[in-house]
Every structure is written in C-alpha cells, then in structure tokens.
N, C-alpha and C positions, 0 to 999 in steps of 0.2 A: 402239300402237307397231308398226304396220304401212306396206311400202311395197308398190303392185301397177303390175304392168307388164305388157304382152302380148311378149315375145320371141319374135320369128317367124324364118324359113326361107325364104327363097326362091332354086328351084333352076332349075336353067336346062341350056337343051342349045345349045351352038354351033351356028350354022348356017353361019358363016363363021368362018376364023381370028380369035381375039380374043386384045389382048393388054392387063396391067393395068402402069403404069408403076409402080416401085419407090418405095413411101411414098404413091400418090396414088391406092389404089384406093375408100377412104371417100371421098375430095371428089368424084372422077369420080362417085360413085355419087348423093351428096347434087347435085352442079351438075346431073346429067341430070334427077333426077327432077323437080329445081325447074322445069326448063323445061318440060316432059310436062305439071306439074300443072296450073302453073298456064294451059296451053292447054285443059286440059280443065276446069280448075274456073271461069275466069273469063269474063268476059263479052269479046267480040273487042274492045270501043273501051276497057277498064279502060286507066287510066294509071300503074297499080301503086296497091300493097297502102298505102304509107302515106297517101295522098290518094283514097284509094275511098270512096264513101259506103255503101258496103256492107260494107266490111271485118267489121264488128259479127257476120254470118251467113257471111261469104265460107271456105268448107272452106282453101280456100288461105292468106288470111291466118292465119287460126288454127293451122295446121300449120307454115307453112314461115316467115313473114314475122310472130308475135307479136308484140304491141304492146300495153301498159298506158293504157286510158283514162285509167286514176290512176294513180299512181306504186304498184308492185306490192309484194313481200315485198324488203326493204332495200332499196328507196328505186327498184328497178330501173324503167327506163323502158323496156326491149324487154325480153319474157320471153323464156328458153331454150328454144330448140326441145323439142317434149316426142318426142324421137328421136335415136337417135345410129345409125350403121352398123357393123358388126363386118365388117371386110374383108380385116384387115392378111393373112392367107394367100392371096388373091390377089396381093397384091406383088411386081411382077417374073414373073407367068407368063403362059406362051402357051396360050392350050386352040384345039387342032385341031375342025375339023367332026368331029361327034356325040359329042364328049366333056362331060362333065357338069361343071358348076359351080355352085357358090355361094355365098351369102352370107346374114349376119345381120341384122334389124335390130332393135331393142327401143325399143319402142310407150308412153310412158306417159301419152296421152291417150284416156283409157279412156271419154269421158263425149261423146262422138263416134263417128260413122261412118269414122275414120279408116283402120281393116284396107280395108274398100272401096275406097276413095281409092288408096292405098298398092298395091294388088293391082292396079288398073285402069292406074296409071301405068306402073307396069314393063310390064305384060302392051302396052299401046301404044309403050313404050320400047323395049322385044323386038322390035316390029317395025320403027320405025323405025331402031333399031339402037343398041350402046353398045359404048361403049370412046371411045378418041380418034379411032377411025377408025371410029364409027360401023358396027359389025358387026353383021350379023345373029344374033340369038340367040332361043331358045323358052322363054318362062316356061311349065316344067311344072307344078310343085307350089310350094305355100305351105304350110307349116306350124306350128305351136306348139311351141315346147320345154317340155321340165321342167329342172328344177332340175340338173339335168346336163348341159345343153345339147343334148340327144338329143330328134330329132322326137316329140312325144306325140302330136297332133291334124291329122289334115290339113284345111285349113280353103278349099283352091283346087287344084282338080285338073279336067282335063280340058276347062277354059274354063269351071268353076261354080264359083261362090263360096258356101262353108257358110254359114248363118247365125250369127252373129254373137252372139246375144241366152244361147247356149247351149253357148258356150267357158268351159270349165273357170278359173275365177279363180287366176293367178298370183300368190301372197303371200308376201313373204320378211318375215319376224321380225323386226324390230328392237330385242326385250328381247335384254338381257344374257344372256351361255349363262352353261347352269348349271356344266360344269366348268372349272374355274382356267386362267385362259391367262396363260402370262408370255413368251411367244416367239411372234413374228410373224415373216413374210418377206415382204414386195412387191413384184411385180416390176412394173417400169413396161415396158410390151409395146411402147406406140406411143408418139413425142415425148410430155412432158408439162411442162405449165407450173402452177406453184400460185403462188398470190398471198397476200403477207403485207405488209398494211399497203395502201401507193403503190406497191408494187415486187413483180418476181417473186422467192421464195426461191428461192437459189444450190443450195439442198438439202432433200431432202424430209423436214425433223424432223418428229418426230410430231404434235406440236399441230396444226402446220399443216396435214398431212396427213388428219388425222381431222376439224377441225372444215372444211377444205373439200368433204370428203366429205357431213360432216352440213347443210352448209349448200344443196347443189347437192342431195340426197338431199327437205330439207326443203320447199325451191322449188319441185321439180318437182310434191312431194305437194298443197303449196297450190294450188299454180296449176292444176292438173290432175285431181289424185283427190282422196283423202279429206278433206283439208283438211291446217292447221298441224299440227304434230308436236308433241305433249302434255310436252315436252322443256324444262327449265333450261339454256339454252344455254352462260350464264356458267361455269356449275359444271361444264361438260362439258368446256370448252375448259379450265379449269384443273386436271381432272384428265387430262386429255392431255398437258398441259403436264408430267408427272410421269413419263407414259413416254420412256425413252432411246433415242437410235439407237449401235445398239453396230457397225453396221457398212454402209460406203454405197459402191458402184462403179457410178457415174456416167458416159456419156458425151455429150455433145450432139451432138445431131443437127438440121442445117439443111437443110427442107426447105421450098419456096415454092411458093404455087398461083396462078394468075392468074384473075380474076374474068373470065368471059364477058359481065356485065352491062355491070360499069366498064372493063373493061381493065385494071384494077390488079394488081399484082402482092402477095400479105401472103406474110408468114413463119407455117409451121405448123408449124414446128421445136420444140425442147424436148429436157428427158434423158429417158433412158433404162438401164435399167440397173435395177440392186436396191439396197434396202434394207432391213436387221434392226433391228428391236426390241425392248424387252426393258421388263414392267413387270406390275403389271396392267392386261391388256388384255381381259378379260371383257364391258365396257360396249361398247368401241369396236368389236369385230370384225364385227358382223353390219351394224354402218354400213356396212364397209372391203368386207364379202363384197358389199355391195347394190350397191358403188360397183363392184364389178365387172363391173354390168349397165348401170351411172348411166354411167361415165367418171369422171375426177375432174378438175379445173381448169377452165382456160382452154380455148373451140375444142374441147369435144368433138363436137360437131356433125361436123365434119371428121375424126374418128377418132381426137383423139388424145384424151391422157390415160386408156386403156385399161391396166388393172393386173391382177393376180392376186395372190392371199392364199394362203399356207401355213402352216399356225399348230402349234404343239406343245402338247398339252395334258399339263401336271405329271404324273407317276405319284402 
C-alpha cells in the first residue's frame, strides 16, 4: 500500500520581462513543453503520436500523448498523463530581468528516462523562450522535494544533469494512520471537476471525493509503478460513503484555454473553494494527502483539481 512519485523544482532566471496570465500558468507550461518535446523526441516526417509506428518506444508518446494498446485499468482507452504541473503562484505575475522563478512538477513515471527528457525540454524552451510572448528565460537548477515540498536533491545545475539511477525514492503510505481522525478540511486551490456517475458532482461529498482520489491514485500506480493497489474497492467506496460534509463554500470559476494544435477552444473551469468533513476518516486521508501531489478529477494535466488537506486528530 504504497504510491511513488518524483516531485521536482525547476527554477529559472528572467532574461527578458515574463508575464504568466491569471489561471493559465499549468496549461502555458504543459502546451510549451508538448511542443519542445516533441521536436526533440521525434522523428522530423512523424505524423503524430496516434498513427506513429513507433509510438510503442517513442519517449514522447509515452509521456505526453498515452495510449492503451488494450483497453487499460476501467476500460480507459488513452491513459493519464503520468505528470501534472504545480504553477498556480505564478498566476497573474510579472518577473522583471534577473528575477528568480519557479515552478513544480511531479513525475510518476518512474520506469523511464523521463527527469532527462523533462530537464532537456525546458533547458531548450529557456532558450527559445516562454510565456505567451515567448520570453527569454535561464533554467538554472532542477531539483527533488521531500515530503514538505522543500528542495532535497539538486539533480541539474550548471548545464549537468545527476544521475538518475541514485535519486533517493519518494514513498508516501497509503495504510491507514494509526491515530483517530474524525475532522478533515479540503481545500480545492485550482478549478476542480469530480465525476459521479454520467455527470459532474454539483459538490464535493465525500464518497465521491475519496474514491476519485483512490481511483486516479490507483491508475497512475498500475499504469506507471508498482502495479494495482492490493485494495477492496467496493468496501472502500461504501465506507466513504459514511463520512459526512458538515460544511462546503463553493465558487465556480470559468476559465478557457485554446489548443495551438486544433484551434479549439475547451473550458478548464470548475469549483473552488473548501469543504469539511466529519466521520472516520483514518483509511481515507493518506489517499486525500497523496492526492495532494496526484490532483484529483477531471484535467489535472492542466493544473487543475489541485487541493490541500488539514485534518484534526481526537485528543
């Protein structure tokens, strides 16, 4: 009952004014890097990832463009990117030349050369530039977090890249903690969407919230690391079903990104806002903490469904 991830750092120095639009600094980040990679991972005459005869070994489809030979864990036919970006503090700001920035991203394709891939795109994206206005900017350092989100490991400095083979294993617990929890609070940071049924829930009750947790948690581990998760799914979801929400302030937030591929325009909108619960919650939290690093719902890829847990434990 383990989930492992690589959570990285990558920091950066303005070389030119950069600015990040408000709500759209994860998609800006995920749409650059897609285009960077896949210049650098693919062949110049590919005609894209789902008609490539190479997809099978292609670094890029397997990162950014997933796809099920066979129909994967619950029936999925495109797997979840195994990456999400943590950016929402860029939102809405300006960094002047030689001012420091950065941002997050957490890695759960551990069974790949991906940190390389990952380090090489931005370090070529730095030069050609990012933002909306294409700015110049310097990848300084890469780094590893611990459990606190605070740099452990510097893994890319100075234009070298560490080895790989000899990064400390990121492991968060998935057994139940050992003291009594009856009081949660969640906060949803970035839009979020959770799905029950055909349809999106109007509100984040627990069941829903925990088994989308467990189930997005479970996915990534099959598809990615250890394998399935040694878990009763039934029995999980029915005792979620037993925690209450004693209290929910909600707002929805509409925001839209337009695809550089298609032209399209999609909504990455969703609530926001907190909710409390109240029950035992001993089994559920250490899903809800991991989901911290996962996302939960719909579109985390793009940043959203990003939450925080504060929990009271009984005297």
């Amino acid at each position: 009952m383990f989930f492992q991830l690589a959570p990285l750092r990558f920091s950066f120095i303005a070389c030119e004014p950069i600015y990040f639009p408000e709500g759209k600094s994860s998609n800006i980040l995920r749409g650059a890097f897609g285009i960077v990679f896949r210049r650098i991972a693919c062949v110049p005459d590919c005609a894209g990832a789902a008609v490539c005869p190479l997809r099978a070994t292609c670094p890029y489809a397997r990162l950014f463009e997933p796809a099920a030979n066979t129909p994967g864990p619950s029936g999925l036919a495109d797997w979840p990117r195994p990456f999400v970006f943590r950016a929402i503090h860029l939102d809405g700001q300006t960094f002047a030349p030689g001012q420091f920035f950065d941002f997050d991203l957490h890695l759960f394709d551990l069974n790949s050369p991906a940190i390389a891939y990952f380090v090489l795109a931005f370090a070529q994206l730095a030069r050609d530039g990012l933002g909306p206005a294409r700015r110049k900017v310097e990848l300084t350092t890469v780094s590893q977090l611990d459990k606190q989100g605070e740099p452990r490991v510097v893994i890319y400095q100075n234009g070298l890249l560490r080895t790989q083979n000899d990064l400390p294993a990121f492991t968060l617990d998935l057994s139940p903690v050992s003291a009594p929890i009856s009081r949660l609070r969640v906060t949803f940071l970035t839009p979020t969407e959770l799905k029950t049924g055909h349809q999106l829930a109007s509100r984040p009750e627990f069941a829903v919230l925990a088994t989308r947790a467990r189930d997005r948690i479970s996915t990534l581990r099959e598809l990615y690391g250890a394998g399935p998760l040694p878990l009763d799914f039934r029995s999980f979801g029915d005792r979620a079903a037993a925690v209450k929400m004693t209290h929910c302030d909600l707002a929805t937030v509409d925001v839209k990104r337009r695809s550089t591929r298609t032209g399209q325009t999609h909504s990455i909108g969703g609530f926001i806002g907190a909710a409390e619960y109240e029950g035992d919650l001993s089994e559920f939290v250490p899903f809800l903490r991991a989901a911290q690093w996962t996302g939960v719902g719909r579109q985390t890829v793009w940043g959203k469904g990003q939450i925080r847990c504060t929990l009271e434990c009984e005297e």
